[in-house]
C-alpha positions as CSV (number, residue, x, y, z in Angstrom):
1,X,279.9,250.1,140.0
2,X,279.7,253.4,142.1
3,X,280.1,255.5,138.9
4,X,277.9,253.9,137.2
5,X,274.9,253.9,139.7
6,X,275.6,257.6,140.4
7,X,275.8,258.7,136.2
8,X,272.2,256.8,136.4
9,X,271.0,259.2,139.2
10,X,272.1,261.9,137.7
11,X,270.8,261.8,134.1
12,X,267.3,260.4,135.2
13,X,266.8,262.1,138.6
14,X,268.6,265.2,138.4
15,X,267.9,265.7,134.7
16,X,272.0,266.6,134.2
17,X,272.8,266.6,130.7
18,X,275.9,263.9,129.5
19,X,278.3,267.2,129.2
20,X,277.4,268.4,133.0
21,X,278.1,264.9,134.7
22,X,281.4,264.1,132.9
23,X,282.5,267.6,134.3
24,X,281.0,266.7,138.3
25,X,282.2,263.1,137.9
26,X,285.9,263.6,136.0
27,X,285.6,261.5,133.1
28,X,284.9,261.3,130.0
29,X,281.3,262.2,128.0
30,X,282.0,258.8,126.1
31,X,282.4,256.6,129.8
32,X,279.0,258.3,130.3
33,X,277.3,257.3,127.6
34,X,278.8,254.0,128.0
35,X,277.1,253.7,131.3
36,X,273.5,255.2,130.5
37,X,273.4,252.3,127.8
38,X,273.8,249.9,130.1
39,X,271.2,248.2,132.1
40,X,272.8,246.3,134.0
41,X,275.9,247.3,136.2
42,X,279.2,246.9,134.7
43,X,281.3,243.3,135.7
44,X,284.7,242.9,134.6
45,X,285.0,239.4,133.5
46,X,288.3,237.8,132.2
47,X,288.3,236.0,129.0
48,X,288.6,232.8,129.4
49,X,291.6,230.9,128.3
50,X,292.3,227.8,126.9
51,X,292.9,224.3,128.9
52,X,294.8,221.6,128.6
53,X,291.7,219.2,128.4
54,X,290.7,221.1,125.6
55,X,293.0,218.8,123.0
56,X,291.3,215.2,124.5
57,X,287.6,216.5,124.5
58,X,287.2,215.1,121.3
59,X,288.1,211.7,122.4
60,X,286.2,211.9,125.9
61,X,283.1,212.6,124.0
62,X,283.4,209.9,121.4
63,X,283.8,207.4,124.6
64,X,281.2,209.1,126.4
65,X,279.1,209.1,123.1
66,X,279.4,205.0,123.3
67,X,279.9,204.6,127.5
68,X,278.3,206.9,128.8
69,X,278.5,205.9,132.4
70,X,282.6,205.1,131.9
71,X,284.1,206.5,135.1
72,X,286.5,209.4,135.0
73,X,289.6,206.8,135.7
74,X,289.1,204.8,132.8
75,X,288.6,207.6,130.3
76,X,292.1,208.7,131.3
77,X,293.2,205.7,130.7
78,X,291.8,205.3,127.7
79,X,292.7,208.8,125.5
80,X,296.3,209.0,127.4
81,X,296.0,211.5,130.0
82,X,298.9,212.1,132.2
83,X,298.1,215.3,134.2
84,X,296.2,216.1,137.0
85,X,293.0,213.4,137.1
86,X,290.9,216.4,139.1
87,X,291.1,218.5,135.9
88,X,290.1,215.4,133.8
89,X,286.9,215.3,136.1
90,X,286.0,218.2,135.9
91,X,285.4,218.0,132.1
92,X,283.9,214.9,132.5
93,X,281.4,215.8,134.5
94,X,280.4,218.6,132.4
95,X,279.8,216.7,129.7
96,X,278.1,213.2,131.0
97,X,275.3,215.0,131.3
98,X,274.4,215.2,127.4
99,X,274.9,211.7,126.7
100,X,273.4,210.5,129.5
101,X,269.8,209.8,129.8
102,X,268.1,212.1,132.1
103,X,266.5,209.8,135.3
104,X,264.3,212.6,137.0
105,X,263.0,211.7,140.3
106,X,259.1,213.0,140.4
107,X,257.6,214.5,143.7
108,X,255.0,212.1,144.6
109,X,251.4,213.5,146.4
110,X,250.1,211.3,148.9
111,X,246.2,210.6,149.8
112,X,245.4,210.2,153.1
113,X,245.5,207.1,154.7
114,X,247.0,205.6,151.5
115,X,250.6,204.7,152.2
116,X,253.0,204.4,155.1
117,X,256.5,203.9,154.3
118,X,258.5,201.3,156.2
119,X,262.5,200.7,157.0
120,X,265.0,199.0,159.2
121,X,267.4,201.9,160.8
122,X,270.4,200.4,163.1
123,X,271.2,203.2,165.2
124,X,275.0,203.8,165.3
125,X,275.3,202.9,169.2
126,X,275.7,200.1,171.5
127,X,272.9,198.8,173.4
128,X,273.3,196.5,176.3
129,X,271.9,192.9,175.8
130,X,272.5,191.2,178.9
131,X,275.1,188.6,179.2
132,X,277.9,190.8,179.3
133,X,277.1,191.2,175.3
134,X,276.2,194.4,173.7
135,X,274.6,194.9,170.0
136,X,272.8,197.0,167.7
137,X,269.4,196.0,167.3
138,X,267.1,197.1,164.1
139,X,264.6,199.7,164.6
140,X,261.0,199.1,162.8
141,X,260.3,202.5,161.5
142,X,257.1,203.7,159.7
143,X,256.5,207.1,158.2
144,X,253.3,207.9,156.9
145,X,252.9,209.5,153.6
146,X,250.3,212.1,153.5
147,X,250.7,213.1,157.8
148,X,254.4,212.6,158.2
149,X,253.7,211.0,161.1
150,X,256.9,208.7,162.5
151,X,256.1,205.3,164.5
152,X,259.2,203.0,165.6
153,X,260.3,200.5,167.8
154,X,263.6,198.1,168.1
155,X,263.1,194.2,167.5
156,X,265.5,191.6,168.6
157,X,266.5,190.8,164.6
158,X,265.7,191.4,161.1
159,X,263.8,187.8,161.0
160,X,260.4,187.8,159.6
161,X,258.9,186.8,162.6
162,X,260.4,189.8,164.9
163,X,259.7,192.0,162.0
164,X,256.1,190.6,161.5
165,X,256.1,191.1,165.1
166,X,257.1,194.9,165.1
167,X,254.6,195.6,162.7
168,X,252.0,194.6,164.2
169,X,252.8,196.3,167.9
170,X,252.6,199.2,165.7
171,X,249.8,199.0,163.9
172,X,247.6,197.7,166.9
173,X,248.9,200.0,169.2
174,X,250.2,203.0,168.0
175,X,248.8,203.7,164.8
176,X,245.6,201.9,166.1
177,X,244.5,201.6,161.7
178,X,246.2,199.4,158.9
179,X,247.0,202.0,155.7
180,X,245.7,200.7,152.1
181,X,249.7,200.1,151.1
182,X,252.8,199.4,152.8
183,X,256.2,200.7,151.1
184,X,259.1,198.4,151.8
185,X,262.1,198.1,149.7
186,X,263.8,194.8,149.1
187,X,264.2,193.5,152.6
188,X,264.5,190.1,152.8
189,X,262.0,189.4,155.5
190,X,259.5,191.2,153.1
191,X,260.2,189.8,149.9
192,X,262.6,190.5,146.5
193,X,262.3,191.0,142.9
194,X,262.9,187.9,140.9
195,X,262.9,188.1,137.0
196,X,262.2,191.5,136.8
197,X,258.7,191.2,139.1
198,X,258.3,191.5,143.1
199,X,257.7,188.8,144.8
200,X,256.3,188.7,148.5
201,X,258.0,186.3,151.6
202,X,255.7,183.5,152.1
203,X,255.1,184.7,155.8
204,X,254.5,188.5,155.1
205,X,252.2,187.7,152.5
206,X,249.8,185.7,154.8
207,X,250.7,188.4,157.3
208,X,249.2,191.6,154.7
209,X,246.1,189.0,153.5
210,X,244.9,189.0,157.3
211,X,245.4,192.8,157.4
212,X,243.7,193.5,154.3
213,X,246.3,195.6,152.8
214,X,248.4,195.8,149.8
215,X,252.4,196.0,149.7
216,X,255.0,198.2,146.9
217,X,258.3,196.6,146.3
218,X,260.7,199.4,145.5
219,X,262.8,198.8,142.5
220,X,266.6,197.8,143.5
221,X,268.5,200.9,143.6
222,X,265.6,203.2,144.2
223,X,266.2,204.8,147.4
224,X,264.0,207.9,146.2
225,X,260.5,205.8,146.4
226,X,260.5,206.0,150.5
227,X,262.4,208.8,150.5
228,X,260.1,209.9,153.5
229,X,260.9,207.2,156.2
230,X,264.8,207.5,154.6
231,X,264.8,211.1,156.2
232,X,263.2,210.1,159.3
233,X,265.7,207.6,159.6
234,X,268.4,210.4,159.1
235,X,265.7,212.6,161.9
236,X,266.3,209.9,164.3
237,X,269.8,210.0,164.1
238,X,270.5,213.3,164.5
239,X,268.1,214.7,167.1
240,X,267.2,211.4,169.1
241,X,270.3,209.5,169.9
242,X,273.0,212.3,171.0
243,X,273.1,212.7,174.5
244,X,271.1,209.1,175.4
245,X,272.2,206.5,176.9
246,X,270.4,203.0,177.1
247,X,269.9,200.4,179.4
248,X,268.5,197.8,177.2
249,X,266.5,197.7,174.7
250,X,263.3,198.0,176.6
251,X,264.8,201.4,177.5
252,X,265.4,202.1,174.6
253,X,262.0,202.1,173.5
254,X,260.6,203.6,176.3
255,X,262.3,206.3,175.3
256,X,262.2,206.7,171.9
257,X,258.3,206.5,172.7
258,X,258.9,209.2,174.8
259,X,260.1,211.5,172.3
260,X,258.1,210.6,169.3
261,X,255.1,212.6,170.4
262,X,257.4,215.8,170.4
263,X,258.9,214.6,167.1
264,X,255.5,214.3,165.8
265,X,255.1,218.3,166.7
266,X,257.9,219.6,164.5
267,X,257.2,221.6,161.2
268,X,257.6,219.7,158.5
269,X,258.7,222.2,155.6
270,X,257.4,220.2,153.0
271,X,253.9,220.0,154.4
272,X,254.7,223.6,156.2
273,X,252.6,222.3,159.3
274,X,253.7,219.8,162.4
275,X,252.2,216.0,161.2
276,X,250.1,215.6,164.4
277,X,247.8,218.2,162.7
278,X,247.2,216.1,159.9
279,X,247.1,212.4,162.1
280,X,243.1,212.4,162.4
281,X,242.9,213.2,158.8
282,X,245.0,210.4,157.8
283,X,243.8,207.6,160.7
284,X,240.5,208.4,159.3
285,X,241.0,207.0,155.8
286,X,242.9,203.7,156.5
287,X,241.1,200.4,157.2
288,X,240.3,199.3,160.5
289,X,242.1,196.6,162.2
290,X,241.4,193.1,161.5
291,X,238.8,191.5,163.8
292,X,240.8,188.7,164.6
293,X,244.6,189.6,165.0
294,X,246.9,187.6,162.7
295,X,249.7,185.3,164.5
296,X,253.0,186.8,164.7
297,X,256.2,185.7,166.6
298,X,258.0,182.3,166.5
299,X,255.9,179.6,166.0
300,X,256.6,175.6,165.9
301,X,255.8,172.4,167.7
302,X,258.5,170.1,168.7
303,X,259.5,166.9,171.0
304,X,260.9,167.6,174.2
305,X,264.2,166.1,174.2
306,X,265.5,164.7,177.5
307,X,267.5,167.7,178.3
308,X,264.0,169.9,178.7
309,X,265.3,172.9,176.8
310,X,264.1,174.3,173.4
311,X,265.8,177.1,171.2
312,X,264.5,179.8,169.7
313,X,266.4,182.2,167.5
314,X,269.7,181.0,168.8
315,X,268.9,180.6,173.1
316,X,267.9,178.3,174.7
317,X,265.1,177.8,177.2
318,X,264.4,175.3,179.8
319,X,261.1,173.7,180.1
320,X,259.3,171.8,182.9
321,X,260.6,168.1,182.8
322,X,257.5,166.5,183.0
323,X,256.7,167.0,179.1
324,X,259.5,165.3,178.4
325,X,258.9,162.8,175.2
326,X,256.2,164.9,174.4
327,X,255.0,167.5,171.7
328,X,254.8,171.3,173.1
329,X,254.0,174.4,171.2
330,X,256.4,177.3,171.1
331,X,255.6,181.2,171.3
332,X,257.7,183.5,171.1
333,X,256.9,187.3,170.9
334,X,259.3,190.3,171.0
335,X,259.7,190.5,174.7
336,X,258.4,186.5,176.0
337,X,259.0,183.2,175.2
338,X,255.8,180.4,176.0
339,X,255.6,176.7,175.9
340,X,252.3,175.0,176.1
341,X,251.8,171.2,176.9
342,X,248.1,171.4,175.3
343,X,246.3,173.7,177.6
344,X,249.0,174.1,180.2
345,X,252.0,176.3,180.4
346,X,254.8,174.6,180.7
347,X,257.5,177.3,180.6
348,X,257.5,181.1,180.7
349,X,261.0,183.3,179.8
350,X,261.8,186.8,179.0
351,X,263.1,186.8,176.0
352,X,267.0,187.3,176.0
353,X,268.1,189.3,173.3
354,X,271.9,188.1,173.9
355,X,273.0,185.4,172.1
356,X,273.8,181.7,172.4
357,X,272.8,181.8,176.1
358,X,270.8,179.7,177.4
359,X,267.5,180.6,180.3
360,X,267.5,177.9,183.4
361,X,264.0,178.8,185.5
362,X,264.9,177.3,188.7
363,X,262.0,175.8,189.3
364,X,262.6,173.4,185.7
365,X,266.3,172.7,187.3
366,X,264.6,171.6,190.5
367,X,262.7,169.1,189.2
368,X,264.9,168.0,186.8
369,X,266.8,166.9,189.7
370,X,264.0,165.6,191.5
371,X,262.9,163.6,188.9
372,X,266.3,162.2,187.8
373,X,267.0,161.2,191.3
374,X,264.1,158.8,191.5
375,X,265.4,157.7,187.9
376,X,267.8,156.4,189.7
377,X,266.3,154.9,192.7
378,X,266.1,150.9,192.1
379,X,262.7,149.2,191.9
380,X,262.6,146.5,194.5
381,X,262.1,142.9,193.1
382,X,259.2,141.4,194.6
383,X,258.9,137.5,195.5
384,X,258.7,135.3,193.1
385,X,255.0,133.1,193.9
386,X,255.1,129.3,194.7
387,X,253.9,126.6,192.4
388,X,253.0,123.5,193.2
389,X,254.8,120.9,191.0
390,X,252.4,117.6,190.9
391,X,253.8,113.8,190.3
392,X,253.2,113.5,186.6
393,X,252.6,109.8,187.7
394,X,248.8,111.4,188.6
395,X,248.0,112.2,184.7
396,X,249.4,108.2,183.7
397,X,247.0,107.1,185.8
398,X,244.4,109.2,184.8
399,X,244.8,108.2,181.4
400,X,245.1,104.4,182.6
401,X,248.9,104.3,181.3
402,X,250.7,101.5,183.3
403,X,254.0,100.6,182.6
404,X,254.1,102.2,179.2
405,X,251.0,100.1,178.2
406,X,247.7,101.7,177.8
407,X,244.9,99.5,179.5
């Protein structure tokens, strides 16, 4: 290589003559003229030599011609290989590639305001619940496409109330706009694809037709088409959790909150500028917020049974007595749970995100006691009132009956 670059000098900068720089250099007029045809410097490169895969490529294309997705294992099997099975791979996977159909993933260009890309992420660490129990709540996040901005928050489960639920604290309070399309993949809560077309859950549906907004099922197995919130998933991992520790999950949000507004500052290569320069741009071109907010959270009516409790989402919850036999309303949001007797409250609970526990309020036990100790109390029996028994002799002689004979 050193020869080579210095013959070059030589002949085209010093204007030596082939003779001159064999004679400075101690070689050969022909190893000069060998290197002043060459334009690019000089690699030794050993020819290559045969393998032992080389006798069986025949047959791997043939099966690969007719199977072209037949795993490396099975064409061993299949053509009699014996050796090393990393050898056998290596061929393979030089030659699936010509008979299999190119799949190509396309870069998509978002508009502003046009989509936001949404996905569970279960954060590999334990938060407490209460209870003596610990878990690993879902996180709602959103990414948006054309800003890159990332909203999140955990929910108690992946039920489509709680998710319905999540989406909604983030569109009312953090985004503060709706986008023109939600990207969800095939979350059950959401909806599926059945024969070959998506098909929305009966609750999220209702829940996009008060927003005004439209939803994209991702094809099964398409990972690539929110590709965007998959990577701010893989974000939150890596430069959010190590080094926290939570509390709960309310401190977990806070925060998570905390830190998205410095997440929201980083450079984003793609974009090659932070996504909070981009935010107004994109808030500007999504729809406003309905003008009357959808219902979200759990949602039923039911009898109060004896025991003054009712569950929701596997707890149970104690209600004031006195509604007892009677139909109350249940609410339940992400952090309360409400029963109504009409217009009146009849119960108010955190919401414990624990599980199969069930939330006494004092105040219910009490009368519960109260009222099952005057249950108890007998009713005293009043006396009974006299009648006067008359001589039935009075009505024969009314009706002039004497003796059996009528007059």
């Amino acid at each position: 290589m050193e020869d080579w670059a210095e013959i070059r000098r030589l002949h085209r900068a010093e204007e030596m003559p082939i003779k001159a720089i064999a004679r400075r250099l101690g070689i050969s007029r022909n190893a000069v003229r060998r290197a002043l045809a060459r334009d690019t410097p000089p690699r030794y490169q050993r020819p290559a030599k045969g393998s032992c895969v080389d006798s069986f490529e025949p047959a791997i294309r043939e099966l690969l011609r007719s199977y072209p997705r037949m795993p490396a294992t099975v064409i061993a099997e299949r053509v009699g290989w014996e050796r090393s099975i990393t050898v056998l791979k290596d061929r393979v996977r030089e030659l699936r590639p010509v008979y299999l159909p190119p799949d190509p993933a396309s870069r998509t260009t978002y508009v502003a305001g046009e989509r936001v890309q949404c996905d569970l992420w279960f954060p590999p660490v334990d938060i407490p619940l209460g209870h003596g129990q610990v878990g690993r709540p879902p996180v709602l996040v959103m990414a948006a496409g054309y800003s890159r901005m990332l909203f999140a928050v955990m929910i108690p489960s992946r039920q489509a109330p709680d998710l319905i639920a999540g989406h909604w604290l983030l569109l009312s309070e953090h985004l503060g706009a709706v986008p023109r399309q939600l990207v969800w993949d095939n979350e059950s809560a959401v909806g599926s694809w059945r024969a070959g077309k998506p098909r929305l859950a009966e609750d999220f549906d209702a829940f996009r037709g008060v927003l005004g907004c439209g939803v994209h099922q991702c094809r099964p197995g398409d990972p690539e088409a929110k590709g965007i919130v998959e990577r701010g998933n893989g974000y939150l991992e890596t430069s959010f959790l190590p080094g926290r520790t939570f509390d709960s999950p309310a401190d977990f949000n806070t925060q998570l909150w905390a830190w998205l507004p410095v997440a929201n500052q980083r450079i984003v290569r793609r974009l090659g500028c932070a996504p909070i320069s981009r935010w107004e741009a994109d808030e500007a071109a999504m729809l406003t917020l309905p003008p009357v907010p959808p219902t979200v959270g759990w949602r039923r009516q039911v009898r109060l049974p004896r025991d003054h409790y009712v569950r929701v989402d596997g707890n149970d919850y104690s209600v004031d007595p006195a509604a007892v036999g009677r139909k109350v309303d249940i609410t339940a949001g992400l952090t309360t749970v409400s029963v109504t007797l009409g217009e009146r409250v009849v119960a108010e609970h955190h919401r414990c995100w624990a599980r199969h526990q069930s939330v006494t309020d004092p105040a219910h036990h009490a009368a519960a006691l109260t009222l099952a100790a005057r249950a108890r109390t007998p009713t005293p029996r009043l006396e009974p009132d006299v009648v006067e028994e008359r001589d039935l002799g009075v009505y024969d002689a009314a009706f002039g009956i004497t003796d059996g004979q009528v007059d």
